[in-house]
C-alpha positions as CSV (number, residue, x, y, z in Angstrom):
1,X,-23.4,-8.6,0.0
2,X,-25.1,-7.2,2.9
3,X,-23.7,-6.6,6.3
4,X,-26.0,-6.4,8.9
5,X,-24.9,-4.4,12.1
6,X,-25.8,-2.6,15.2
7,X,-24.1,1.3,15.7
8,X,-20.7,0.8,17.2
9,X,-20.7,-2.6,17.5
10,X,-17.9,-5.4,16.8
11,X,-20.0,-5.2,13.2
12,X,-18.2,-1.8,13.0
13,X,-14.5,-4.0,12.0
14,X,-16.4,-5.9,9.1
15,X,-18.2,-2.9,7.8
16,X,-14.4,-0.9,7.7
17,X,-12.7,-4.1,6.7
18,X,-15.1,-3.9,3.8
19,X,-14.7,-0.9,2.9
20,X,-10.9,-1.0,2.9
21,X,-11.1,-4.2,0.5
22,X,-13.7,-2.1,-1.8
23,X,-16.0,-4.6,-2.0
24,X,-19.3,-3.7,-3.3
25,X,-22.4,-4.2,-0.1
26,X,-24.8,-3.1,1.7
27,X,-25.6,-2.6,5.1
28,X,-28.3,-2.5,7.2
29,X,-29.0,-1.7,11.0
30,X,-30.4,-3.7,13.3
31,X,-32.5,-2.9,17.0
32,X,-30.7,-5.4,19.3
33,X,-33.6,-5.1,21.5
34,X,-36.6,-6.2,18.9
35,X,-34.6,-8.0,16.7
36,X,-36.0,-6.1,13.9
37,X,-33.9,-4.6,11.0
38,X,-34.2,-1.4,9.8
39,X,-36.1,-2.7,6.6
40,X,-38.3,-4.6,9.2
41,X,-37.0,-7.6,8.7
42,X,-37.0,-9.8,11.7
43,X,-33.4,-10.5,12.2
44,X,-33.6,-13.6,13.8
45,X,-34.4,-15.5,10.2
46,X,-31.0,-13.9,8.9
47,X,-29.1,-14.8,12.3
48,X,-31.2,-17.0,14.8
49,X,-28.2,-15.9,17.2
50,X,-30.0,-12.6,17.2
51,X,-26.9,-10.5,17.3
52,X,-24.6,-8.9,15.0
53,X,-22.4,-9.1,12.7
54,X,-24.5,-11.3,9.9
55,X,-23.6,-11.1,6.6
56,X,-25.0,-12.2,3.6
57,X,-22.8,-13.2,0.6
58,X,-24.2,-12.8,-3.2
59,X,-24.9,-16.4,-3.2
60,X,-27.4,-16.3,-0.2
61,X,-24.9,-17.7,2.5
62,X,-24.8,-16.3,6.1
63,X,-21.7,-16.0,8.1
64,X,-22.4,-14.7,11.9
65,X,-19.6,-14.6,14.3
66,X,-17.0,-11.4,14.1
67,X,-13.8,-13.8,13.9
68,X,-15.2,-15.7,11.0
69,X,-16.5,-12.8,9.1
70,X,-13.2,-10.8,9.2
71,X,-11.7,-14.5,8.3
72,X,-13.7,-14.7,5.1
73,X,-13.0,-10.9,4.0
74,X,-8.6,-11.9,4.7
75,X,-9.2,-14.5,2.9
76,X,-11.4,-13.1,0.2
77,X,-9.2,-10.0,0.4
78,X,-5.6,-11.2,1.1
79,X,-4.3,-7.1,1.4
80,X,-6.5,-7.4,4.5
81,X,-4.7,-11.0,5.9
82,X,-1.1,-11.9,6.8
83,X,1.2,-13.5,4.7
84,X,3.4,-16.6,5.1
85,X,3.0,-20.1,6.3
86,X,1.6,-19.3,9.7
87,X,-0.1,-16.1,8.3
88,X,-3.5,-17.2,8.7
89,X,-2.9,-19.0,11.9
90,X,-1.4,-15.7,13.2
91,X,-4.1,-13.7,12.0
92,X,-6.8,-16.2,13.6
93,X,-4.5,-16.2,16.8
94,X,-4.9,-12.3,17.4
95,X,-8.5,-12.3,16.2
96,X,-9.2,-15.0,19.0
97,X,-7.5,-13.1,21.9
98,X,-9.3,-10.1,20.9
99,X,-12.7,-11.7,21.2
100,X,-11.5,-13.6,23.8
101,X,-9.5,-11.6,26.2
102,X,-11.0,-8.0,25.2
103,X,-14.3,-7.9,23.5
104,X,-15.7,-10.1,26.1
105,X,-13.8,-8.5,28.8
106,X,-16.1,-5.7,28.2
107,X,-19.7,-7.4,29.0
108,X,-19.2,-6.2,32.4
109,X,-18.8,-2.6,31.7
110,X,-22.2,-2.9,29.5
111,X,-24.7,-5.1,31.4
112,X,-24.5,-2.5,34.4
113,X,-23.0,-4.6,37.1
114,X,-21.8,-3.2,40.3
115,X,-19.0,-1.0,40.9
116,X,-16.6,-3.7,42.3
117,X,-17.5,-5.7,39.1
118,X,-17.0,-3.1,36.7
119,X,-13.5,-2.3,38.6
120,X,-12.0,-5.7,38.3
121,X,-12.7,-5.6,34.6
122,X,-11.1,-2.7,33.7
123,X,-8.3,-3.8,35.7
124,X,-8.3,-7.2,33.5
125,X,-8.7,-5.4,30.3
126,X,-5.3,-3.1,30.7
127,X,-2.9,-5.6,30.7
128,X,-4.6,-7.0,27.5
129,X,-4.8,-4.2,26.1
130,X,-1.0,-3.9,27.1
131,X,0.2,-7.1,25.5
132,X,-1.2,-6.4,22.3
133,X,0.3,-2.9,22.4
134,X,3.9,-4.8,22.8
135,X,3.0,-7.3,20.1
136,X,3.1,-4.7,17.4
137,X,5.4,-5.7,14.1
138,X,5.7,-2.1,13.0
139,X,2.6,1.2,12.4
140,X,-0.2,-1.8,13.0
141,X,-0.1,-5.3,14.3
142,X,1.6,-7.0,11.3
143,X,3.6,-4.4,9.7
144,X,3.1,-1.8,7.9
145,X,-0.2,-2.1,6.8
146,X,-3.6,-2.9,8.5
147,X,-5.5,-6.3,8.5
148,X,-9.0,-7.3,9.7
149,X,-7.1,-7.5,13.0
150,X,-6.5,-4.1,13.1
151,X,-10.3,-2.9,12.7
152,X,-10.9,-5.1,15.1
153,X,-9.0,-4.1,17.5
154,X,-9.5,-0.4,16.6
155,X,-13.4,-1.0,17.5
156,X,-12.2,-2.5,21.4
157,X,-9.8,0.4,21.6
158,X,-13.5,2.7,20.6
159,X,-15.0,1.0,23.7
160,X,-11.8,1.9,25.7
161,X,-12.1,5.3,25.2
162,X,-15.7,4.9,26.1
163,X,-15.2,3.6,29.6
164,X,-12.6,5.7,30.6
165,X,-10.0,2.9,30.4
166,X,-6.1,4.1,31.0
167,X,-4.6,3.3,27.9
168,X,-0.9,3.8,26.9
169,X,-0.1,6.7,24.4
170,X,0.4,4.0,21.8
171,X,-2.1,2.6,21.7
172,X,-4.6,6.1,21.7
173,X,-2.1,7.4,19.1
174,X,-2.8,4.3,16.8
175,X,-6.6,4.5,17.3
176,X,-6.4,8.1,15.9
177,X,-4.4,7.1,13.2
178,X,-7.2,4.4,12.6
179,X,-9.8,6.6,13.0
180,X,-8.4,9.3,10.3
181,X,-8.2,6.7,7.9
182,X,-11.0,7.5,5.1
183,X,-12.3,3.9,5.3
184,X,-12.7,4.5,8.7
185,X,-14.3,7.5,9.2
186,X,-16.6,6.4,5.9
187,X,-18.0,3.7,8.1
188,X,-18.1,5.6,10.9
189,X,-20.5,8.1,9.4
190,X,-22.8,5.9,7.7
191,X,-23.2,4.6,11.3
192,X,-24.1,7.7,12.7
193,X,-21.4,7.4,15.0
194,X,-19.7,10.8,14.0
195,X,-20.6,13.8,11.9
């Protein structure tokens, strides 16, 4: 497999998702802005979306979109899903309202529009952030241990922290716990993001 991904992206939550499942891939970068890969690929004959996450399976398929991809690894991977009748629904439920309600919240904050703009969306994005902070079933969203909605979620709370957003202590205290995670800071590093 190889998962194609852009430095602190949403990509980030498939590569540690991955990593967590210890599946064998790859990964390579890609320039958001050329469309090129770091092999010099162009991009756009992987994903004609031209954006990450892509990735490729053994078997040649592509899945693009973040939801789907972290839905193929829970599945593929049911330590990384939720179990029970509605687990999956309940899974793709949060994953939704993370795209949704968060990720997009922040296009605002990155495609440098004016201050009142960038305001109102960081005053949308708390409460947000604030009901998934009360949805909790125990150390991570479903229990005791993490899912692909975690990492997911972990990656908007990286962006949080990046804009300065007011966030409450649980929800800071759970991204450090995230971040300590060897998974974590593995994927983190191979993205250049930290040392």
């Amino acid at each position: 497999m190889r998962l194609y991904y852009y430095p602190g992206a949403c990509s980030l939550s498939d590569h540690i998702a991955l990593r967590e499942a210890g599946a064998e891939f790859e990964i390579e970068s890609v320039d958001l802005q050329t469309k090129i890969t770091s092999s010099g690929d162009d991009f756009t004959k992987i994903n004609p979306k031209g954006y990450v996450p892509a990735l490729v399976l053994d078997n040649g398929d592509v899945i693009s979109e973040n939801v789907a991809i972290l839905d193929w690894i829970a599945s593929s991977y049911p330590e990384l899903g939720v179990e029970g009748n509605l687990g999956r629904t309940r899974l793709l439920e949060v994953l939704a309202f993370i795209s949704s309600e968060l990720h997009q919240g922040f296009e605002s904050l990155w495609s440098h529009r004016s201050a009142d703009e960038i305001a109102r969306a960081k005053a949308a994005l708390i409460p947000r952030f604030g009901f998934l902070s009360e949805s909790f079933e125990g150390a991570f969203l479903f229990g005791e241990k993490p899912t692909v909605a975690d990492f997911y979620l972990f990656v908007m709370l990286l962006w949080a922290e990046r804009y300065s957003l007011g966030l409450e202590p649980h929800l800071v205290e759970y991204r450090e716990r995230l971040k300590s995670r060897l998974n974590t800071s593995g994927a983190m590093k191979a993205e250049g993001l930290i040392q």
